[in-house]
HTML snippet that shows the backbone in 3Dmol.js (N, CA, C, O; Angstrom):
<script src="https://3Dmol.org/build/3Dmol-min.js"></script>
<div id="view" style="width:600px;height:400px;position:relative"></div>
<script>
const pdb = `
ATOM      1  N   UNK A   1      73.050  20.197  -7.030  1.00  0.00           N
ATOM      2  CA  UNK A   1      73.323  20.025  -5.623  1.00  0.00           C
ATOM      3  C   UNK A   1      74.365  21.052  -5.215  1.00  0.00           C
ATOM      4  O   UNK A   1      75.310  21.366  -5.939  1.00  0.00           O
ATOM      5  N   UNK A   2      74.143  21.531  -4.062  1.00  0.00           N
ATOM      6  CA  UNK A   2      75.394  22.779  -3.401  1.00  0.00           C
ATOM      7  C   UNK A   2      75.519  21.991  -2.378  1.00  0.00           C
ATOM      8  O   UNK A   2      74.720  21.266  -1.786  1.00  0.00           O
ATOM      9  N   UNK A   3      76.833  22.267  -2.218  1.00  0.00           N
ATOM     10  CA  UNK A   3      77.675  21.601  -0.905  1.00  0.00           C
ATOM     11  C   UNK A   3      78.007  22.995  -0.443  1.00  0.00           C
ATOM     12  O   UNK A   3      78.697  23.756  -1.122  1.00  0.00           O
ATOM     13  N   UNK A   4      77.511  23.305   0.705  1.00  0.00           N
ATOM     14  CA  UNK A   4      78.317  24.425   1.934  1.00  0.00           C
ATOM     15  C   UNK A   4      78.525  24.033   2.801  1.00  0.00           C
ATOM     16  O   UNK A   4      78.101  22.902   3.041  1.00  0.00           O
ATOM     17  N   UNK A   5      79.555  24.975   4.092  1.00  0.00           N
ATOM     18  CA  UNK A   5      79.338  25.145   5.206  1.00  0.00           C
ATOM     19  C   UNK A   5      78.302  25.445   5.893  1.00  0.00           C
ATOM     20  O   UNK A   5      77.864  26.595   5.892  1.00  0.00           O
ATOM     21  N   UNK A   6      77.684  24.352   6.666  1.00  0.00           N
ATOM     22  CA  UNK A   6      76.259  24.777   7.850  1.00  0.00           C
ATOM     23  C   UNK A   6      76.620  24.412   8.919  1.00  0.00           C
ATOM     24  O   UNK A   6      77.361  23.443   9.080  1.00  0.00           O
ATOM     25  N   UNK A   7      76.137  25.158   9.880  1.00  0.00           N
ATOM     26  CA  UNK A   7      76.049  24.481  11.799  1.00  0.00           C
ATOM     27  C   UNK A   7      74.783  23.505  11.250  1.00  0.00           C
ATOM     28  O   UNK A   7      74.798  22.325  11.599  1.00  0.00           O
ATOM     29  N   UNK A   8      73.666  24.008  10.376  1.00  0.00           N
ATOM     30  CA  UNK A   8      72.905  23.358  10.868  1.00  0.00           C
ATOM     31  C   UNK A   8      72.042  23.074   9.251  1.00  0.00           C
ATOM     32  O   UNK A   8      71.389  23.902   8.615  1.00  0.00           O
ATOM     33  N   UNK A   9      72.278  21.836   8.953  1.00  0.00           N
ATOM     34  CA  UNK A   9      71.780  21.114   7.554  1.00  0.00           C
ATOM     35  C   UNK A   9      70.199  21.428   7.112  1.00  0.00           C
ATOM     36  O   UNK A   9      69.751  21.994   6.115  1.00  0.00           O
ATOM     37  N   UNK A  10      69.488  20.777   8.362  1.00  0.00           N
ATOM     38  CA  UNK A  10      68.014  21.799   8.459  1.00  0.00           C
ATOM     39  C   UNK A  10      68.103  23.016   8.031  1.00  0.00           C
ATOM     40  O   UNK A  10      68.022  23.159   6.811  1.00  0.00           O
ATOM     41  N   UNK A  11      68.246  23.933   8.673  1.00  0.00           N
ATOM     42  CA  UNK A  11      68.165  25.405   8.305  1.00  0.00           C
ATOM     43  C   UNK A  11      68.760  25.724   7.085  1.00  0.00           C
ATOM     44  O   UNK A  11      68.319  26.730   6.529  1.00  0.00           O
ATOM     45  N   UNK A  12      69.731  25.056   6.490  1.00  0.00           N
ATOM     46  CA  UNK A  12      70.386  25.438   5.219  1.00  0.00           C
ATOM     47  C   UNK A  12      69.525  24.737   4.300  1.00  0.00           C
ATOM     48  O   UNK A  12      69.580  25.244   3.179  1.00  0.00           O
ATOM     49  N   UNK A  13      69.051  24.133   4.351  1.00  0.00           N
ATOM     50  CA  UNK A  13      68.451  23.365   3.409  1.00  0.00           C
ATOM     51  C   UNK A  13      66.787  24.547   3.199  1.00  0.00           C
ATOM     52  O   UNK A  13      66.402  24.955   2.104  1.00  0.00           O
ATOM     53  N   UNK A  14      66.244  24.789   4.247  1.00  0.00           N
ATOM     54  CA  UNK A  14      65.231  25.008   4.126  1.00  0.00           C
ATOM     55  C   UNK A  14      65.332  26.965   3.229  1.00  0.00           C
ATOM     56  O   UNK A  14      64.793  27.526   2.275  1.00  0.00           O
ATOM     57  N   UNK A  15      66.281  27.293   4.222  1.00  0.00           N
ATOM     58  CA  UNK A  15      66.910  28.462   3.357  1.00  0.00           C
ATOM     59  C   UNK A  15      67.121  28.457   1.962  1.00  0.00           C
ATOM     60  O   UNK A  15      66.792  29.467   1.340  1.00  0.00           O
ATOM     61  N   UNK A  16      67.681  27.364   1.276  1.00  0.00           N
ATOM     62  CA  UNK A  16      67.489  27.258   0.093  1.00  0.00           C
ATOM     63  C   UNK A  16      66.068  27.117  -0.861  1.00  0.00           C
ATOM     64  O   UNK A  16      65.845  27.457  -2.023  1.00  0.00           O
ATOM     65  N   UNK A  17      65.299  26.521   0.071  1.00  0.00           N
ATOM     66  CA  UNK A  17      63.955  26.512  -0.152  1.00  0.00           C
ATOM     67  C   UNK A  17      63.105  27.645  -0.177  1.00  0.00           C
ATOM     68  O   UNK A  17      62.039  27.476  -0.768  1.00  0.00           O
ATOM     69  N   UNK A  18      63.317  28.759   0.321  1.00  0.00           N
ATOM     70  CA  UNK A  18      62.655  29.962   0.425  1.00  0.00           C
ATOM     71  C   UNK A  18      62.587  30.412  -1.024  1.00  0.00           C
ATOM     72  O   UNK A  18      63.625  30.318  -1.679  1.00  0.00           O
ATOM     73  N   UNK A  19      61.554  30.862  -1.573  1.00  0.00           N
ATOM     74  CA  UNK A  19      61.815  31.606  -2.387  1.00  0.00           C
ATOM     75  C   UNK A  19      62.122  33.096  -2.662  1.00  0.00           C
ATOM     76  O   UNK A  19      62.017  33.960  -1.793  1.00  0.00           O
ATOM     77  N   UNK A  20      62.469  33.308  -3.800  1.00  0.00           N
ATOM     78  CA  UNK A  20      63.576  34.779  -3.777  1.00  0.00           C
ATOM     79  C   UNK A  20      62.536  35.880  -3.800  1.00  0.00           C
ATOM     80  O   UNK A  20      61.420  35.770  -4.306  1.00  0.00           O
ATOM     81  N   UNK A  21      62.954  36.805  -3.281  1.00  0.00           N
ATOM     82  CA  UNK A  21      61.938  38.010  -2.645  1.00  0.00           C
ATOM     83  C   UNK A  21      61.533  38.448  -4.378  1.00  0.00           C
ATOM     84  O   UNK A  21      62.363  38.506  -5.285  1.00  0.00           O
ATOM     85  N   UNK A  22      60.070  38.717  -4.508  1.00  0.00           N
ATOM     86  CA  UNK A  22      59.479  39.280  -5.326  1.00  0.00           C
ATOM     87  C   UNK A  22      59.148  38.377  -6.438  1.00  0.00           C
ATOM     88  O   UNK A  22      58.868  38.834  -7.546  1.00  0.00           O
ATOM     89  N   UNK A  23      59.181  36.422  -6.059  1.00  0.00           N
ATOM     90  CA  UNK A  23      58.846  35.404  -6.694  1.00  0.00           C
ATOM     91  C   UNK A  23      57.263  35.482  -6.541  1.00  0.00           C
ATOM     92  O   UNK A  23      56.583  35.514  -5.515  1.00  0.00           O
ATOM     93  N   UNK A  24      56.753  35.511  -8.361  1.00  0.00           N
ATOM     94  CA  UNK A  24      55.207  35.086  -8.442  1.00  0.00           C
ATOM     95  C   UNK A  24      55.219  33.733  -9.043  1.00  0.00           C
ATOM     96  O   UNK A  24      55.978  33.276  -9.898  1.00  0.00           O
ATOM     97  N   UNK A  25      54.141  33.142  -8.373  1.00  0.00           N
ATOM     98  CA  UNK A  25      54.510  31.534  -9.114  1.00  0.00           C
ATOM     99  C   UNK A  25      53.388  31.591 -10.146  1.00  0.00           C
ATOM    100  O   UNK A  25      52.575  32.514 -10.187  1.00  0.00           O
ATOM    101  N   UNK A  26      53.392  30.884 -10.710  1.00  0.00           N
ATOM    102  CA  UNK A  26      52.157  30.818 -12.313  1.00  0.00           C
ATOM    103  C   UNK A  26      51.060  30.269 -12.159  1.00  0.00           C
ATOM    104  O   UNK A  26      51.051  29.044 -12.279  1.00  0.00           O
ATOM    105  N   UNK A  27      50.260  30.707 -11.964  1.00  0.00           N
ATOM    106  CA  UNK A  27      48.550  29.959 -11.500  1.00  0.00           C
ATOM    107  C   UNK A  27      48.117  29.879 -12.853  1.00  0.00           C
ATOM    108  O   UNK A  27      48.257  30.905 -13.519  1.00  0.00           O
ATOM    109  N   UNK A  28      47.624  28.885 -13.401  1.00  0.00           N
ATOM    110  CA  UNK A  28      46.572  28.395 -14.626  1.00  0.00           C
ATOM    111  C   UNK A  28      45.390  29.476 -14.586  1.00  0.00           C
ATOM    112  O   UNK A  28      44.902  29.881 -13.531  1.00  0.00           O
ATOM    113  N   UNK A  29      45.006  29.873 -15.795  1.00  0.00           N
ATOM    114  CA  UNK A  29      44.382  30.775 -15.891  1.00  0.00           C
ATOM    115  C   UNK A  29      42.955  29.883 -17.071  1.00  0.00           C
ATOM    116  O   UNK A  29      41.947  30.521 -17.375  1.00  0.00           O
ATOM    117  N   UNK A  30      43.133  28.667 -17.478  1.00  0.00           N
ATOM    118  CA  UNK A  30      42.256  27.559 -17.976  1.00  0.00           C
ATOM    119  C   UNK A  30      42.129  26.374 -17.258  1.00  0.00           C
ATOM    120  O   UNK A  30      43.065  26.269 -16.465  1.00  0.00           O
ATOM    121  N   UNK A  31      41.513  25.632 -17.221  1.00  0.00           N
ATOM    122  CA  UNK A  31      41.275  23.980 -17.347  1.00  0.00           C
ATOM    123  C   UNK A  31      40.536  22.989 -18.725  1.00  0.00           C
ATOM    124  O   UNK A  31      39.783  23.479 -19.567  1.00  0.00           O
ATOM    125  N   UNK A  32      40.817  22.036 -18.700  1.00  0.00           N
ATOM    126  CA  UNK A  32      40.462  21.139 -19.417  1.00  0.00           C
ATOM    127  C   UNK A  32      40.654  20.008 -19.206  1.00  0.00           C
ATOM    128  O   UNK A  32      41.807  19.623 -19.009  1.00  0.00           O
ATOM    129  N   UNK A  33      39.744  19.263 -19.186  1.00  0.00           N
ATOM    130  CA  UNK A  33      39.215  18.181 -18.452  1.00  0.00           C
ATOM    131  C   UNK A  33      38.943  17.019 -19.982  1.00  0.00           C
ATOM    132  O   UNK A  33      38.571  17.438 -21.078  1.00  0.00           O
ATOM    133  N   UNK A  34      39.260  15.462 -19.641  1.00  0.00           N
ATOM    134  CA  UNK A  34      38.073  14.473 -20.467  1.00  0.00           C
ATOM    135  C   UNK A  34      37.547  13.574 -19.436  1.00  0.00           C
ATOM    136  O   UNK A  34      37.926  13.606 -18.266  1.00  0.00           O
ATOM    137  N   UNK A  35      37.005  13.083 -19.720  1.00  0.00           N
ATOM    138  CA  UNK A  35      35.887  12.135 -19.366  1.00  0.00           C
ATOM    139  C   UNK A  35      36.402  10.800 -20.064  1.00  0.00           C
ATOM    140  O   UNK A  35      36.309  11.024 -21.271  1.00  0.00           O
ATOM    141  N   UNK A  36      36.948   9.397 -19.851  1.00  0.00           N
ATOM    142  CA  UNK A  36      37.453   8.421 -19.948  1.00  0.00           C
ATOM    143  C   UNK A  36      36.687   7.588 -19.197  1.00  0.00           C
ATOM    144  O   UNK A  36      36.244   7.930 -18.100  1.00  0.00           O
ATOM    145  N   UNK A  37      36.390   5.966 -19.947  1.00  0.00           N
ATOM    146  CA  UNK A  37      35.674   4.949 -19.118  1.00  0.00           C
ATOM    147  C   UNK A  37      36.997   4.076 -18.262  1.00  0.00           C
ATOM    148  O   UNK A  37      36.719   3.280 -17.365  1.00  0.00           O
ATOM    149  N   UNK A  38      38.287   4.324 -18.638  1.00  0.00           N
ATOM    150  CA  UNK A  38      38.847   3.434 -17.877  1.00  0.00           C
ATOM    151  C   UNK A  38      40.013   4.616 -18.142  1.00  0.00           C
ATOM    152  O   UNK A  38      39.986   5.589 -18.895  1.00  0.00           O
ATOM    153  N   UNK A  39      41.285   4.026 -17.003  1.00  0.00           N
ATOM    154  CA  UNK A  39      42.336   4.914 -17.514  1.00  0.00           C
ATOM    155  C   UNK A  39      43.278   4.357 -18.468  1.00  0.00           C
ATOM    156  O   UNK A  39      44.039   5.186 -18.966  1.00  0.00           O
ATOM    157  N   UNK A  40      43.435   2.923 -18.912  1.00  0.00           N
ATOM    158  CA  UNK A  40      44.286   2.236 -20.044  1.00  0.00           C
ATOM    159  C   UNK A  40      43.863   3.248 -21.109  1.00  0.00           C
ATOM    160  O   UNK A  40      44.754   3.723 -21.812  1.00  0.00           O
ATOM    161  N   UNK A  41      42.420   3.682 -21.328  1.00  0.00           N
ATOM    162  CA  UNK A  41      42.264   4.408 -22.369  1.00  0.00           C
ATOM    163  C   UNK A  41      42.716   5.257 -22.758  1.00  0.00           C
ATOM    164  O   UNK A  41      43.277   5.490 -23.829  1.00  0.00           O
ATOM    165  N   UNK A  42      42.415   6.091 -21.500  1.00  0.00           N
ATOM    166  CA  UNK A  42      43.134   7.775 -21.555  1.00  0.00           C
ATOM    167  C   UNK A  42      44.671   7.161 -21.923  1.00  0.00           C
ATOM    168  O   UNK A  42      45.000   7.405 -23.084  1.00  0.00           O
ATOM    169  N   UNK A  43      45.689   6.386 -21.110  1.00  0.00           N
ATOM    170  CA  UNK A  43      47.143   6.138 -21.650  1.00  0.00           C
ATOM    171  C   UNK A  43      47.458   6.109 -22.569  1.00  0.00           C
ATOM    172  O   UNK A  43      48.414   6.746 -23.011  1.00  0.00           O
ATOM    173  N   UNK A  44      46.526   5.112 -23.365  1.00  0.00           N
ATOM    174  CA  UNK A  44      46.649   4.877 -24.692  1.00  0.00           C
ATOM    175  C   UNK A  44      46.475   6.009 -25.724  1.00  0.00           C
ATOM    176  O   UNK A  44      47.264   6.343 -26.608  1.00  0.00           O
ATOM    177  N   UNK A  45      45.508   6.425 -25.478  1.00  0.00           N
ATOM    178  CA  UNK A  45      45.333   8.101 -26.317  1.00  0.00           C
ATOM    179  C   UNK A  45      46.723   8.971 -25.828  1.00  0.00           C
ATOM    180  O   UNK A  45      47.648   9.084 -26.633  1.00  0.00           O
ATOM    181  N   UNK A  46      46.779   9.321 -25.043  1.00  0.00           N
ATOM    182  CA  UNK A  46      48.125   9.838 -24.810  1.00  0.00           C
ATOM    183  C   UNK A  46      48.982   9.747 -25.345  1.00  0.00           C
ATOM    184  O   UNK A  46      49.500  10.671 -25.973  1.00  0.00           O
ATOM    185  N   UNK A  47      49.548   8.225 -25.245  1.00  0.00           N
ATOM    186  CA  UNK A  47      50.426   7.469 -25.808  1.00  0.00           C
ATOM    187  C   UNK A  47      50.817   8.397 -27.716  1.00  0.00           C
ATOM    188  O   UNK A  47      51.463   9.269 -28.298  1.00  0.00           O
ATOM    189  N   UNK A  48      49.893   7.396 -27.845  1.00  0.00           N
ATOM    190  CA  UNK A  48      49.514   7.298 -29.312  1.00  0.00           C
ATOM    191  C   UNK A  48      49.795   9.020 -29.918  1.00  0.00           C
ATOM    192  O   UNK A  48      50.484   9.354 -30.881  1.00  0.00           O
ATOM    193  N   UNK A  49      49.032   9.870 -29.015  1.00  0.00           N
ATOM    194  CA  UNK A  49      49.145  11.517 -29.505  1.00  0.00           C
ATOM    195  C   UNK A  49      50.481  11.727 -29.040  1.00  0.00           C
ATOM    196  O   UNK A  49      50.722  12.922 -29.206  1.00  0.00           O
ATOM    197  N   UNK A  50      51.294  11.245 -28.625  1.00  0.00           N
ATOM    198  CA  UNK A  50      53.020  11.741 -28.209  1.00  0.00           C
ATOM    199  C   UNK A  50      53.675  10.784 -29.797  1.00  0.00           C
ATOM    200  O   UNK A  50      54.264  11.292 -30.750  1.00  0.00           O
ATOM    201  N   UNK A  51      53.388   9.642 -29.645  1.00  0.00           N
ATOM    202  CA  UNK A  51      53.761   8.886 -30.858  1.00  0.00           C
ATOM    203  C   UNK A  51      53.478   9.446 -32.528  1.00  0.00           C
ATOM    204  O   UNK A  51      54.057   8.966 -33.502  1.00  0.00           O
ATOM    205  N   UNK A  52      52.477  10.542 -32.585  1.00  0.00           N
ATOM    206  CA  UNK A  52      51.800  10.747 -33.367  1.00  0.00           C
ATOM    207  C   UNK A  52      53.151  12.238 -33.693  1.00  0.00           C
ATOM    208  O   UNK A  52      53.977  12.281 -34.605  1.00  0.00           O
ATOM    209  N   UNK A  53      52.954  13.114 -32.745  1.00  0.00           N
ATOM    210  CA  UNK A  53      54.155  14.557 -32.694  1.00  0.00           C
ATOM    211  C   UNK A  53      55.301  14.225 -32.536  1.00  0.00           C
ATOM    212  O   UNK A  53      56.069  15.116 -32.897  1.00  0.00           O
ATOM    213  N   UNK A  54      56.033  12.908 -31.971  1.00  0.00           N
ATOM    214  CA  UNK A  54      57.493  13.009 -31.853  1.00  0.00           C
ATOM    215  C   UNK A  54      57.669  11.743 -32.642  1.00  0.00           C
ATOM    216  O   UNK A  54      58.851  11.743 -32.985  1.00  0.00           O
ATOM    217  N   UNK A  55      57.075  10.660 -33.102  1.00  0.00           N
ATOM    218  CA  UNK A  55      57.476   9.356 -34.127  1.00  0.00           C
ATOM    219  C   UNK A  55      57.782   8.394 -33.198  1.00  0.00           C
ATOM    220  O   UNK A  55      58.269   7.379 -33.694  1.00  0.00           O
ATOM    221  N   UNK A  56      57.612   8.393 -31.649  1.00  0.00           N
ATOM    222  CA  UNK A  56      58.717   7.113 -30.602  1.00  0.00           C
ATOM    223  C   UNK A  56      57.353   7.629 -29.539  1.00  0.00           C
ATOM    224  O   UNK A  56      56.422   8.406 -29.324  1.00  0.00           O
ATOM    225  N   UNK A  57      58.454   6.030 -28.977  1.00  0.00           N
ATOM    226  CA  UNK A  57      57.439   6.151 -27.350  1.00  0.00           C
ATOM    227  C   UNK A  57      58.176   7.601 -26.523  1.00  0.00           C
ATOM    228  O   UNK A  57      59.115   8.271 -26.951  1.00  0.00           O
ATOM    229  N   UNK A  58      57.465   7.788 -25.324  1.00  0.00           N
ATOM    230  CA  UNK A  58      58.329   8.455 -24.219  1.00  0.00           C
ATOM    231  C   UNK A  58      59.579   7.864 -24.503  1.00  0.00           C
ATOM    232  O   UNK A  58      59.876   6.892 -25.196  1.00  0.00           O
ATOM    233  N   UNK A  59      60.321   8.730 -23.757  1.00  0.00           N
ATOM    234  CA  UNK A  59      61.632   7.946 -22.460  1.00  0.00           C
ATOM    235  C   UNK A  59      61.270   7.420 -21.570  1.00  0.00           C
ATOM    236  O   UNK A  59      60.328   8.048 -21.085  1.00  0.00           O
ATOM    237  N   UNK A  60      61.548   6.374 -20.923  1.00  0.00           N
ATOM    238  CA  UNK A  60      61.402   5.693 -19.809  1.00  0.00           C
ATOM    239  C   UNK A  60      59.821   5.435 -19.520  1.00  0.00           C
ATOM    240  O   UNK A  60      59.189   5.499 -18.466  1.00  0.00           O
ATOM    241  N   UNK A  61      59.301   5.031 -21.226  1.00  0.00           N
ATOM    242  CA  UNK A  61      57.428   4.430 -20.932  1.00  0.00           C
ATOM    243  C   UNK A  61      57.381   3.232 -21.404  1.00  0.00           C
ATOM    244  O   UNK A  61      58.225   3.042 -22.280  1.00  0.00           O
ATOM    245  N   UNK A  62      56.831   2.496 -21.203  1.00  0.00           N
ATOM    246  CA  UNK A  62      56.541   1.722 -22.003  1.00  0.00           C
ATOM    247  C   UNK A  62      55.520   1.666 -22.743  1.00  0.00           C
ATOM    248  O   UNK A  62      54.616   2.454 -22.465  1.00  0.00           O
ATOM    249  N   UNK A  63      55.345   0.825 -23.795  1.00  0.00           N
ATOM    250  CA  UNK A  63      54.444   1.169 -24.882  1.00  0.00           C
ATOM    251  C   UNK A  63      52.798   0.622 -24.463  1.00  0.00           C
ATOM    252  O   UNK A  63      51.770   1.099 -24.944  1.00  0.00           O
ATOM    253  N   UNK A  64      52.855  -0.262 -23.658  1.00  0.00           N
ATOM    254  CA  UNK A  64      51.278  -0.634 -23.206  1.00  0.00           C
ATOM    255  C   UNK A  64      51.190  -2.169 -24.171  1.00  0.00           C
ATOM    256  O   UNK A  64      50.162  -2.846 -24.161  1.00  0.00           O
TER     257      UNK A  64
END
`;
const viewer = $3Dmol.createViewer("view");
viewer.addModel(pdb, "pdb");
viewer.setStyle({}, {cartoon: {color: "spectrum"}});
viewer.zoomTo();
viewer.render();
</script>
């Protein structure tokens, strides 16, 4: 968070929002897609493949 001097909170705010001259943003250059009959499923696979690379649930998930 920045705290400045503004006449006008709008305009400072949105100014901060601009992005900086000669910003490219990153467009996906793949997709990949599944096909799931419900979404508990897909969670659960998820789940399970994060549980599988780090040994724990998320932060702030619950386990299902």
């Amino acid at each position: 968070m920045k705290i400045s001097p503004a006449r006008s909170l709008k305009r400072s705010f949105e100014r901060e929002l601009d992005p900086p001259a000669g910003y490219q943003p990153a467009y996906p250059s793949a997709l990949m897609f599944f096909e799931t009959f419900s979404e508990v499923a897909e969670a659960e696979r998820l789940l399970n493949e994060y549980k599988r690379r780090h040994g724990r649930n998320p932060v702030l998930n619950s386990p299902y």
